[in-house]
N, C-alpha and C positions, 0 to 999 in steps of 0.2 A: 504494500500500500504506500503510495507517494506521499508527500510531506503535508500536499494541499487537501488531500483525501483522506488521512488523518486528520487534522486541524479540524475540516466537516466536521468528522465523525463527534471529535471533542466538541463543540459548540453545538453540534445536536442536543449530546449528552449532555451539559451543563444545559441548554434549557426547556430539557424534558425534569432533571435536578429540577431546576428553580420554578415551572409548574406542578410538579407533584407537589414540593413543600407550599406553594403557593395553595394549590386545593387543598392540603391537607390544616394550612392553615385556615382558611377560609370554612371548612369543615368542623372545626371544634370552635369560632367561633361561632356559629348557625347552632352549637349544640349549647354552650355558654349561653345562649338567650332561648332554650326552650326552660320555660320556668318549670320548679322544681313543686310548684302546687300545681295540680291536677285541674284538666276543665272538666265538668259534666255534662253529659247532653240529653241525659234519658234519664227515665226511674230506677232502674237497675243500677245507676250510680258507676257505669261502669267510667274511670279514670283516662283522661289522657291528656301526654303532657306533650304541651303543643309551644311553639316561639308565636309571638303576637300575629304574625303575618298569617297564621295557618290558623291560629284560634279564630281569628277574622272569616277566613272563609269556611270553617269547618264547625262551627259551635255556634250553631242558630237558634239554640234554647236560651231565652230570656226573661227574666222576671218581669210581670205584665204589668199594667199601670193598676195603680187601684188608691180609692181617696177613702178614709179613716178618720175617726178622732181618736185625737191621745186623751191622758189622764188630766190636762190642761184645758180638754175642751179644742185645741190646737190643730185643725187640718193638718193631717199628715198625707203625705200622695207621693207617688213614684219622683214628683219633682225636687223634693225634698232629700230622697237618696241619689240623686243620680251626682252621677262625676264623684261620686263617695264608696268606700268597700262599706254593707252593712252584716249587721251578722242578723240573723231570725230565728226566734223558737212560737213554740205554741201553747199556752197556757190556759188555767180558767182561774179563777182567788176563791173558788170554794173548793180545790182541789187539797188532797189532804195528802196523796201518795208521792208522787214524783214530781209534781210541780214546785213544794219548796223547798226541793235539792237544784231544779232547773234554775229557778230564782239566784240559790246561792251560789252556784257557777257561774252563772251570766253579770253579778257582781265582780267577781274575776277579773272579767271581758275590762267592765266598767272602771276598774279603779286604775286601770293601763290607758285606758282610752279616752274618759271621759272629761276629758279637757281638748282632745284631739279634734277639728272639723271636719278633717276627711273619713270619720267614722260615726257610721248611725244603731243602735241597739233596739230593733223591735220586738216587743213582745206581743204577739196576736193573740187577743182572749175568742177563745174555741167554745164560749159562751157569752155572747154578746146580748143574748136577750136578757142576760142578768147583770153582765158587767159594762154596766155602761157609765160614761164619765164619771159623775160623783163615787160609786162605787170603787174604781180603778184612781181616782184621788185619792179616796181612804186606804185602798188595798197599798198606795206606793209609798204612804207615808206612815201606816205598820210598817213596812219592811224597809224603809228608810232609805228607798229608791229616790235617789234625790240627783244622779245625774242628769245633765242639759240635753245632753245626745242618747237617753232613754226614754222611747215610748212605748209606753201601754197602750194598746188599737182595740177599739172596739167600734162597731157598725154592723153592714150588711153578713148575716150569715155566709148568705151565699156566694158573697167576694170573698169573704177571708177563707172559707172553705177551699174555692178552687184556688184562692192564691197560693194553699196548703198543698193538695194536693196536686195537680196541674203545673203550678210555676214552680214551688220551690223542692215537689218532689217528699214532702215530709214523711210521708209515709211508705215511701218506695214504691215499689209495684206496686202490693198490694191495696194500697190505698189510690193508685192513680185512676184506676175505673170507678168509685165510687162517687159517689154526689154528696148532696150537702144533709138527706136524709138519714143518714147515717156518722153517729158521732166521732169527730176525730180527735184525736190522745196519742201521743208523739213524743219520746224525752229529746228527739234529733234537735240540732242546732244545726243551722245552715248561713255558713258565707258564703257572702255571694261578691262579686268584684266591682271597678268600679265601672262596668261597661254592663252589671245587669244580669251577666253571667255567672251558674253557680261553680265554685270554688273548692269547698270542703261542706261534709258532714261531721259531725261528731255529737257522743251521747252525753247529752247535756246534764250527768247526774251526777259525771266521773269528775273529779277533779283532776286528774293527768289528762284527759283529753280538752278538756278547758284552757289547762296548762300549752297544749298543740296548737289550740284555735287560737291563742293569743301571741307564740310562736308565726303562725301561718299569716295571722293578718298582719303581721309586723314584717312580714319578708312582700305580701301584695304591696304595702305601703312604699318600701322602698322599692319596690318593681317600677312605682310608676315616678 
């Protein structure tokens, strides 16, 4: 082989070299920006962990609009969460089992957060023909729920129902076919991001998974 048909041969090689490294860098970052929280797109909850670009096209499940009162009396509505990560459970204040362990986990959330603006805390009461405003007053100020970015919702059954199961999935499968005739009771906690999309589940009774969700939405926050 001549002098000038080596020399080729070497400048092929060096930049076929400097496009491999170059794809391979290119490669791990695309993999650098697939976030490390999971998106959802169904009941089944099944995970997947996508870079913004791909969540965009591929993760069409979104929390729906819907208008509420808080414990202030206070319109609360999808426009209040948006451009914000919130977190959501489901509760009732004559509930005597698992709801005031949910309470005291979502305090957790609260006492990380609730000075924070890009974080909102719902609690949907899964008895609104009983808990309505004044009641949901009284129930926050027993339990000494006193942060800004916590509200207690109470209205339409049949919105906070499908909000339940339909948008945020609370019940998984099994409660996605179900209507508003049938009573919903859920310990789930659902974040959701700040694009509307859900994020993480966790059972809102444990205190180490409380411990994750405050974890999780601390790494959403700095995602964005």
């Amino acid at each position: 082989m001549g002098f000038w048909e080596r020399k080729t041969v070497e400048i092929f090689l060096r930049k076929s070299l400097v496009i491999s490294l170059l794809t391979s860098l290119a490669a791990c970052q695309s993999r650098d920006q697939v976030s490390t929280i999971p998106y959802y797109n169904s009941p089944d909850f099944s995970p997947h962990f996508l870079d913004k670009t791909e969540a965009k096209g591929q993760i069409m499940h979104h929390i729906d609009h819907f208008y509420l009162k808080d414990q202030h009396g206070k319109t609360i509505s999808h426009d209040n969460i948006k451009g914000k990560i919130h977190l959501a459970q489901f509760i009732f204040t004559r509930c005597g089992n698992i709801c005031p362990e949910m309470i005291s986990q979502m305090k957790t959330v609260a006492k990380k957060f609730s000075a924070n603006p890009d974080v909102e805390l719902l609690s949907y009461s899964v008895t609104p023909w009983i808990d309505d405003v004044p009641t949901l007053r009284k129930f926050a100020e027993e339990k000494q729920i006193d942060s800004p970015n916590w509200h207690l919702l109470t209205g339409s059954k049949s919105v906070i129902y499908n909000l339940a199961r339909k948008s945020y999935f609370a019940e998984e499968e099994l409660g996605y076919s179900k209507d508003s005739s049938e009573f919903l009771h859920t310990e789930h906690m659902i974040l959701v991001d700040r694009d509307g999309r859900i994020r993480g589940v966790y059972n809102g009774t444990l205190p180490l998974e409380a411990e994750q969700c405050v974890k999780d939405m601390e790494k959403l926050l700095s995602e964005n």
